[in-house]
N, C-alpha and C positions, 0 to 999 in steps of 0.2 A: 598599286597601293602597298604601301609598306606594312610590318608587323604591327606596328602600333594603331593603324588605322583599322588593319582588320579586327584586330582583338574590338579595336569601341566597336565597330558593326557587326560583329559578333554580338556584345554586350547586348546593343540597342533593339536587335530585334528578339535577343530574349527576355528583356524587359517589356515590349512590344506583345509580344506572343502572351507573356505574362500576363498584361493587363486585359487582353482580348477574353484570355481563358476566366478573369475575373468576373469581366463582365457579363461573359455569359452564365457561367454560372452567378451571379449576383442575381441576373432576372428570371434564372430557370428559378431559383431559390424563393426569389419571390411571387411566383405565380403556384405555391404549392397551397395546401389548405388550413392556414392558418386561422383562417374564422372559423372553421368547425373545429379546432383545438384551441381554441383560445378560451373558450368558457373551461374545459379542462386544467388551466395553468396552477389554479391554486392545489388543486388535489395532484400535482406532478410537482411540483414545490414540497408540498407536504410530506411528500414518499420521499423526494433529495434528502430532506431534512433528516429524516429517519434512517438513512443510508450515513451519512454524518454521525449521528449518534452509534451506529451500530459499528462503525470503525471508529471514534474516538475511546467508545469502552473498550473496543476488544484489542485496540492497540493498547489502551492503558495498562488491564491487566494480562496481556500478553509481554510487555515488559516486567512486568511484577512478576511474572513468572518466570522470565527470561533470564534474568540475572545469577538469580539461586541455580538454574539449569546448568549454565555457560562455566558459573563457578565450579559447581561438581562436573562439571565433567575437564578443568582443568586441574582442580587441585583436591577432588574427593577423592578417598579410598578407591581402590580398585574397583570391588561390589559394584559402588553407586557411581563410580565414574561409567562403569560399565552400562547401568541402569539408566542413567540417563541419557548416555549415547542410543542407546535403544529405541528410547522414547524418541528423540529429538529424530532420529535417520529414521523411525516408524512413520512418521507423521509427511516429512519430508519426500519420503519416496511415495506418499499414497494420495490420490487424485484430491482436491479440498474439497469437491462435490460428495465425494466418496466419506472425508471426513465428516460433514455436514450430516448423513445421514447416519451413521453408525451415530453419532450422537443424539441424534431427533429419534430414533428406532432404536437404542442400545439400554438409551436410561433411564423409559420405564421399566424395563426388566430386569435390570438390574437393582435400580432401587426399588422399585416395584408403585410408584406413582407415575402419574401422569406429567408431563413437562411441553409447555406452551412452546409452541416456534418461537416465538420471539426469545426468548431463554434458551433456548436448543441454539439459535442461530449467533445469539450473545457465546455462551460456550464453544461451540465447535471454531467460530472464530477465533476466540481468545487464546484456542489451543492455537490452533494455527498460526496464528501471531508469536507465541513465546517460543512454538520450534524453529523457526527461521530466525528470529531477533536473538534467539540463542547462539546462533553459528555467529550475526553478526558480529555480536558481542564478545565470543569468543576468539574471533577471528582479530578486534579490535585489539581486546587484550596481549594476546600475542605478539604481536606488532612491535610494542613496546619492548625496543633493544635489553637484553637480560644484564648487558652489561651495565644501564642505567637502574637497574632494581638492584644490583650486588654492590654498587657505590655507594645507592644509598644505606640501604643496612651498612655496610663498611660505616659510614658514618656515623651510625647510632641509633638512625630513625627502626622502629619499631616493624613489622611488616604490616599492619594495620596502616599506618602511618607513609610505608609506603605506596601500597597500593594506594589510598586517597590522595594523596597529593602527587606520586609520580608516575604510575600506572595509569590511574584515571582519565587522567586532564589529558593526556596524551592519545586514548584509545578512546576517547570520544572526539577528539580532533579527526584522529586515521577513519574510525566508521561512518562518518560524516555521510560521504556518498553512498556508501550500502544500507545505510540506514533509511535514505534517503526512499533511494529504489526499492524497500522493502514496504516504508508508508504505504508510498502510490501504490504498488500490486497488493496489497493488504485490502484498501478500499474499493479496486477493481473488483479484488475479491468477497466485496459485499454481493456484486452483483448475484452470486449463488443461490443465494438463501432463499429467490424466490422457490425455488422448485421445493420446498415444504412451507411454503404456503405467505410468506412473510410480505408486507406489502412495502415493498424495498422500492426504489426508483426504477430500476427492470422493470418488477413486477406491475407498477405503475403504468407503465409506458406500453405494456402488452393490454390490459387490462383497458386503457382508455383506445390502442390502435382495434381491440374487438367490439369496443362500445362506436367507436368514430372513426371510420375508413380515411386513414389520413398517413400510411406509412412513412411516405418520404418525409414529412415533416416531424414528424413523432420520433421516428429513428434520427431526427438531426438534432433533436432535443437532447434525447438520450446522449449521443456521442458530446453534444456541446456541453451538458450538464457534467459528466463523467471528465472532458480536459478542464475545465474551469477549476471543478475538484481536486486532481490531482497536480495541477499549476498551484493552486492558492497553498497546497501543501509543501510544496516546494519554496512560496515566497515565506514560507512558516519558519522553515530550517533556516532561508536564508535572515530572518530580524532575529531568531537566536545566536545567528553566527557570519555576521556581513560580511567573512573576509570568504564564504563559500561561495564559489562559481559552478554550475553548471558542467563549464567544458573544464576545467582545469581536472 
């Protein structure tokens, strides 16, 4: 048998092998206990849903904060360039679980009222989102050749003027993919919040496997609900910007 023939009999039985492992797991999968979760779906829908909201705000205003961050620490004064590098490599080097709770545990005593998980879990995210969106953003900015920012001033345009039209458009093109990677582990990172008490999709999925002995199935929810999520985010970037691929 020549090389070309091995290579396809190579190919054929590991497409072979492939579909074997499919099928079995296709029918392991299907003999697990979906009738006893299946009254459960709307209340595990309902927690997704809450997992969504809880990463689309604290991605929002973790860019609202990211910006002013990324800025000062490229082009503030010493002080606050100083100050916000602080901030931003404080957060960054400390576990998000760990952020989670100094927040839920820090800010009644500090302000001295009480604050709901849900608003604890809103906050400690939102930080957590603008200290990494900040690198990204920073990291974008940068990017942009210095000798395309001195042309333009050469020219006349104003630095206001350059930053939005040549700085910009460019350093949202380059963060593209980091930005990307940052979403997905942002909303990963909703998963946390159960552990001060939040009823997250985690917290869901735990909450109905000690109501309904049904791990394997309930654990496949979880994992399928969590790639569906962080896929759809990704088809998200890609309708803002069709010319982005994955592999490239």
């Amino acid at each position: 048998m020549n090389a070309a023939g091995s290579q396809r009999l190579q190919a054929a039985l590991w497409w072979l092998g492939v579909a074997i492992a499919v099928i079995v797991a296709a029918e392991r999968v299907r003999r697990l206990e979906w009738a006893a979760v299946a009254p459960s779906l709307p209340f595990l829908l309902t927690a997704l849903g809450r997992s969504w909201v809880l990463a689309i705000v604290s991605i929002a205003c973790g860019v609202i904060a990211a910006f002013p961050l990324a800025l000062t620490r490229l082009y503030g004064p010493r002080g606050l360039r100083q100050l916000a590098t602080g901030a931003i490599e404080a957060v960054r080097a400390t576990p998000e679980l760990m952020v989670i709770f100094w927040v839920y545990f820090t800010w009644p005593y500090l302000a001295g009222n009480q604050v709901t998980a849900w608003n604890a879990a809103l906050g400690s995210l939102s930080v957590i989102a603008a200290a990494y969106l900040a690198e990204v953003i920073r990291a974008g900015i940068s990017s942009v050749p210095a000798g395309q920012v001195e042309a333009s001033i050469a020219s006349g345009m104003s630095g206001l003027l350059t930053f939005r039209y040549i700085v910009l458009p460019q350093a949202l093109r380059n963060m593209l993919p980091a930005l990307l990677a940052q979403l997905v582990a942002l909303f990963k990172t909703t998963s946390l919040v159960y552990a001060i008490g939040v009823m997250d999709f985690f917290r869901a999925v735990a909450v109905t496997k000690n109501a309904v002995f049904a791990p394997y199935a309930l654990y496949l929810i979880l994992g399928a609900g969590y790639f569906v999520s962080c896929f759809a985010i990704g088809r998200i970037v890609r309708w803002f910007d069709p010319r982005y691929q994955l592999l490239e």
